[in-house]
C-alpha positions as CSV (number, residue, x, y, z in Angstrom):
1,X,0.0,0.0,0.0
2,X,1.1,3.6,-0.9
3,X,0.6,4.5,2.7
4,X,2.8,5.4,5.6
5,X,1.4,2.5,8.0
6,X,4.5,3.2,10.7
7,X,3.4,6.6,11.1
8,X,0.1,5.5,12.7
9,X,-0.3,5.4,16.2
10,X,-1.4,2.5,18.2
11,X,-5.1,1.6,17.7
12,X,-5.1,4.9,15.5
13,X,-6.4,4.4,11.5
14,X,-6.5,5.8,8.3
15,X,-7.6,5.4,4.6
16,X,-5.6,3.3,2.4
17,X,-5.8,1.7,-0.8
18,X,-4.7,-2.0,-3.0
19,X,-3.0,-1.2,-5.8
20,X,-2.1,-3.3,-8.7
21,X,1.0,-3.5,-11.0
22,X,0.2,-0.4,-13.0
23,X,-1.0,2.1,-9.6
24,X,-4.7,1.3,-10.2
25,X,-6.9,0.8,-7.1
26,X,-7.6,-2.7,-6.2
27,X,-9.7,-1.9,-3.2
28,X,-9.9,1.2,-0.7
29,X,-9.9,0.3,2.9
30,X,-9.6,1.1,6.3
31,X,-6.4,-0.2,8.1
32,X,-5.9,0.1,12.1
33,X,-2.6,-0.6,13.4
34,X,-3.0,-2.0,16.8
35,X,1.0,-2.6,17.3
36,X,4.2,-2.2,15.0
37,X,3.8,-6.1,13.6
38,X,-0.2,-6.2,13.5
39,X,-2.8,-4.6,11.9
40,X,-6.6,-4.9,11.4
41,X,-8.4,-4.3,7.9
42,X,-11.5,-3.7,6.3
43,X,-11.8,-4.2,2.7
44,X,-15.2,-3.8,0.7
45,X,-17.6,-7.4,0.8
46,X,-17.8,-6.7,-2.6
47,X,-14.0,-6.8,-3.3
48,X,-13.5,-9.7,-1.0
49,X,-12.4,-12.6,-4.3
50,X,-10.3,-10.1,-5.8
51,X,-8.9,-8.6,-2.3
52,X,-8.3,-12.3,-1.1
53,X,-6.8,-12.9,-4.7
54,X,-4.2,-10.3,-4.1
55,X,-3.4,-11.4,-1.0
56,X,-2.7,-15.0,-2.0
57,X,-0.8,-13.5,-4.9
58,X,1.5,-11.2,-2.7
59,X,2.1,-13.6,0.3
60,X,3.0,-16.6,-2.0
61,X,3.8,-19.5,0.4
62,X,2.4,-18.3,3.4
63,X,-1.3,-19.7,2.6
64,X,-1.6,-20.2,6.7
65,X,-0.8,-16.8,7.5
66,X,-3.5,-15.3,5.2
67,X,-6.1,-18.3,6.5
68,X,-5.1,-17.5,10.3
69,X,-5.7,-13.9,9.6
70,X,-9.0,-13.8,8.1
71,X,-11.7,-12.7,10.3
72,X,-15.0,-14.8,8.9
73,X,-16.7,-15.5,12.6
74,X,-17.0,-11.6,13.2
75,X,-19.5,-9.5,12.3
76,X,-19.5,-5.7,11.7
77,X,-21.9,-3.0,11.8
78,X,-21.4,0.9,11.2
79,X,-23.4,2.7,13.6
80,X,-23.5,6.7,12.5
81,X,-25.0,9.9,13.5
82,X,-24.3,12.9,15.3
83,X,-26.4,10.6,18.2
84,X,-23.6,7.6,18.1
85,X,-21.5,8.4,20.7
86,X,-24.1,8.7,23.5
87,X,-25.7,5.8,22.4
88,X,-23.0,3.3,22.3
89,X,-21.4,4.9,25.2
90,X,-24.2,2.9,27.6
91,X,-23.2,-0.2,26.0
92,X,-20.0,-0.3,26.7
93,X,-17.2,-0.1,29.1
94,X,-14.6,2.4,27.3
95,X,-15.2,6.4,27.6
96,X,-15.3,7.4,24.2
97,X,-14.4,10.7,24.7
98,X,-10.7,9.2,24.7
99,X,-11.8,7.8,21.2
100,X,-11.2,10.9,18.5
101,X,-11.7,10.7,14.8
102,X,-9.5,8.0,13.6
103,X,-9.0,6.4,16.7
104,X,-10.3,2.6,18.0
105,X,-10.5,0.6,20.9
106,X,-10.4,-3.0,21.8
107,X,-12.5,-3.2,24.7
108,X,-16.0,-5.1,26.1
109,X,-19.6,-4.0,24.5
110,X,-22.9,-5.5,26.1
111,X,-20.2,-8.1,28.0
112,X,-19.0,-9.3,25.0
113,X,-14.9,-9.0,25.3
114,X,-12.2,-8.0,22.4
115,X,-14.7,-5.9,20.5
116,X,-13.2,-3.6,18.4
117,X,-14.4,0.0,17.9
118,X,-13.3,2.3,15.5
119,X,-14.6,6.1,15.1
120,X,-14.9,7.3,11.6
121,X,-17.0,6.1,9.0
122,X,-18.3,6.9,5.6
123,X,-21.1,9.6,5.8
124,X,-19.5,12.7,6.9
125,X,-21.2,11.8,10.0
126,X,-19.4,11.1,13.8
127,X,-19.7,7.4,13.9
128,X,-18.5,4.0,15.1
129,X,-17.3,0.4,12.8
130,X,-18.0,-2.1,15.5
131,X,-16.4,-5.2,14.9
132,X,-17.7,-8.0,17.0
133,X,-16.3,-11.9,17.3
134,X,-19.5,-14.2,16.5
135,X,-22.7,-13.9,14.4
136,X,-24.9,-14.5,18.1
137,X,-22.8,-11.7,19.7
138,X,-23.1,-9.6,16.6
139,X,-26.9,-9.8,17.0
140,X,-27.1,-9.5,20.3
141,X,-25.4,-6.0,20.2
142,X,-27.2,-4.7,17.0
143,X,-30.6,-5.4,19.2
144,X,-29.6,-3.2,21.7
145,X,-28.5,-0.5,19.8
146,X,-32.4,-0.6,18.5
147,X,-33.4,-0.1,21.8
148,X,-32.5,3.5,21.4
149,X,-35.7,5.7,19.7
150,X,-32.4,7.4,17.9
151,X,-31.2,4.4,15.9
152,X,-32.5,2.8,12.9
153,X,-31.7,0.1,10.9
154,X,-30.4,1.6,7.2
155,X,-28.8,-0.2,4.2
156,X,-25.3,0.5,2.5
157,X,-27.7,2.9,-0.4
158,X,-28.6,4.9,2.8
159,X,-25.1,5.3,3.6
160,X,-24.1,6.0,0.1
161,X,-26.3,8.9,-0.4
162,X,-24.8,10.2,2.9
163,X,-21.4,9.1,1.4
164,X,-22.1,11.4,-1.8
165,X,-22.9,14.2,-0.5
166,X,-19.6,14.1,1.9
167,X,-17.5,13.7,-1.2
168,X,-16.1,10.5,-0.4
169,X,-15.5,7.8,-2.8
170,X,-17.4,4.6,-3.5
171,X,-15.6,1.5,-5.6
172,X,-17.0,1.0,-9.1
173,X,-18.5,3.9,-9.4
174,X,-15.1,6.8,-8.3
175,X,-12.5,4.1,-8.1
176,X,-11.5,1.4,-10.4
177,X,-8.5,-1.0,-11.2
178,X,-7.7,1.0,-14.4
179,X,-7.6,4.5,-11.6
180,X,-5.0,5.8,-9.6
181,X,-5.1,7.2,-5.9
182,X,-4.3,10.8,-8.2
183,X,-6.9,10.5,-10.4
184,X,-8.9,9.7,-7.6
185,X,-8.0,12.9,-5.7
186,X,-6.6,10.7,-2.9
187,X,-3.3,11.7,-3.1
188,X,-3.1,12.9,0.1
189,X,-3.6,9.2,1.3
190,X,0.3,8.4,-1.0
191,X,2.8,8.6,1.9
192,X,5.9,11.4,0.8
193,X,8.4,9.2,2.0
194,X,7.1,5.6,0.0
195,X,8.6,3.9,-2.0
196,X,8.5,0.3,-4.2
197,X,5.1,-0.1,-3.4
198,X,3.3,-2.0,-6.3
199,X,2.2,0.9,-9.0
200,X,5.3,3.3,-7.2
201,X,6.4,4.5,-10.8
202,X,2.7,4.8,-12.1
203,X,2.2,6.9,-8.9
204,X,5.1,8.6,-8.6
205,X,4.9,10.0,-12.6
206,X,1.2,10.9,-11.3
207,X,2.4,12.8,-9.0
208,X,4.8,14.7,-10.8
209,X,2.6,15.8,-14.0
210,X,-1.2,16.3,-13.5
211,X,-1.7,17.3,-17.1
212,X,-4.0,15.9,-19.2
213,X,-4.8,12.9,-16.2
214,X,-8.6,12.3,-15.7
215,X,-9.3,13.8,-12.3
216,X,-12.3,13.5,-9.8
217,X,-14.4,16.7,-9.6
218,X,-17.1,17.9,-7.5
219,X,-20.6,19.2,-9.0
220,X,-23.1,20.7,-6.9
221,X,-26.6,20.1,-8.7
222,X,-29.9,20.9,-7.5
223,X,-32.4,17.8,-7.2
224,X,-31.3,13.8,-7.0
225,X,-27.9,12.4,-6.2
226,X,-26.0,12.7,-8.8
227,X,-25.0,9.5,-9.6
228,X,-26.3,9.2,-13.4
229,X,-27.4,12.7,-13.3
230,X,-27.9,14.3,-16.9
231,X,-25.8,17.5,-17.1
232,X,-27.0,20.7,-18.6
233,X,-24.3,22.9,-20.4
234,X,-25.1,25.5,-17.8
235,X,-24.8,23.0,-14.5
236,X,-23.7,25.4,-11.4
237,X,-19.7,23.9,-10.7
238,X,-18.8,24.9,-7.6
239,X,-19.8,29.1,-7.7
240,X,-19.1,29.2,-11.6
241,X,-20.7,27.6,-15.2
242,X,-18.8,24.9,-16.8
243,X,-19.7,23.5,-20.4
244,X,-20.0,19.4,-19.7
C-alpha cells in the first residue's frame, strides 16, 4: 500500500488503498494498526475474491498466514450519526471521549470482550465500525442499539447517499483497477516518503505531472444524487458555469 502505515499510532487508522502492478486501485480500505507487527483491515464485501486474490498473490507461500488472519466469525456493523456516541457509550465499558476521529479501541460492549471499535466512518457523519467476534454476539449487540428511539436500521444505499454528499469515494462507481489514488483525488492518502510499493512509478509520474490525467471533480446540482445525473451545459460547478 502507498501509505505510511508506521506513522500511525497504536489503535489509531487511516484510509488506504490495493494497488495493482500499473498504480490502479484494487480496493480502498480502512487499516488500524494496533502494534508495530499487527494490523486490522476492512476491505469492501464486494472486493472480498479479488482482495483475497491479491493477497494470496503477494504472500506466495504463506497460505496459513493469510487463512489465520481472516476474520470470517466476526461481524460488523457501522453505527453513524451525530447521536452515536451517546448511544454506544451505555453499551460499553470504554469512555469514548478518549476515542477521537481516527482512533479505535479493543475493549467489552454488552459483556461481550475483544470488541473492536473504531470512530470514523463513511457519511460525513461522527460514527462508530464495530467489529464484534461471532454472528450470536453480533446480534445481540445490533438489538440493543435498536433499543435507542435514535437508531434505525439503514442499508449501505442509505449510507451512500450520505457518502455522496460528503465527497467520499465509492468502488466501481469513483475508483476502479484502471484509476489511480491521483486520479482519484486521494493523493493525500500516498505517503511522501514511500517507496517500491506495487504501482510506485505509475504513482510517482502521477504525482509529478497532472496534465491531461482524468481527475475526480465535485458538481453541486440541484435535485437527486447525482450519480447518473444528466448535465446541462449550464450545470452550477462549484460558484461558476462549466460546459459538460
Amino acid at each position: 500500500m502507498p501509505t505510511d502505515l508506521e506513522a500511525l499510532a497504536p489503535y489509531h487508522s487511516g484510509l488506504s488503498v490495493l494497488l495493482n502492478d500499473n498504480g490502479g486501485i484494487i480496493d480502498d480500505l480502512m487499516i488500524t494498526k494496533i502494534n508495530n507487527k499487527e494490523f486490522y483491515a476492512v476491505t469492501n464485501a464486494t472486493r472480498r475474491d479479488a482482495d483475497l486474490t491479491h493477497f494470496r498473490e503477494q504472500l506466495s507461500g504463506q497460505d496459513d498466514l493469510l487463512q489465520h488472519s481472516l476474520l470470517d466469525s466476526n461481524g460488523l456493523i457501522a453505527l453513524q450519526g451525530p447521536a452515536a456516541a451517546q448511544v454506544l457509550q451505555k453499551l460499553t465499558s470504554v469512555d469514548l471521549n478518549s476515542v477521537k476521529f481516527g482512533g479505535s479501541a479493543s475493549t467489552t460492549v454488552l459483556g461481550v470482550p475483544d470488541v473492536l471499535v473504531s470512530r470514523g466512518g463513511y457519511t460525513g457523519e461522527d460514527g462508530f465500525e464495530i467489529s464484534i467476534p461471532g454472528d450470536e454476539n453480533t446480534v445481540t449487540i445490533t438489538e440493543a442499539l435498536l433499543e435507542s428511539e435514535d437508531v434505525k436500521l439503514a442499508g449501505l444505499a442509505a449510507r451512500d447517499s450520505l457518502r455522496l454528499e460528503a465527497g467520499l469515494c465509492l468502488y466501481g462507481h469513483d475508483l476502479d483497477e484502471n484509476t489511480t489514488p491521483i486520479e482519484a483525488g486521494l493523493s493525500w492518502l500516498v505517503g511522501k516518503s514511500r517507496t517500491g510499493y506495487l504501482g510506485y512509478e505509475t504513482v510517482k509520474a502521477h504525482m509529478g505531472n497532472l496534465s491531461g490525467l482524468r481527475r475526480r471533480v465535485g458538481f453541486m446540482v440541484k435535485g437527486a444524487p447525482a450519480r447518473g445525473y444528466l448535465l446541462d451545459s449550464e450545470t452550477d460547478f462549484r460558484g461558476g458555469k462549466s460546459q459538460v
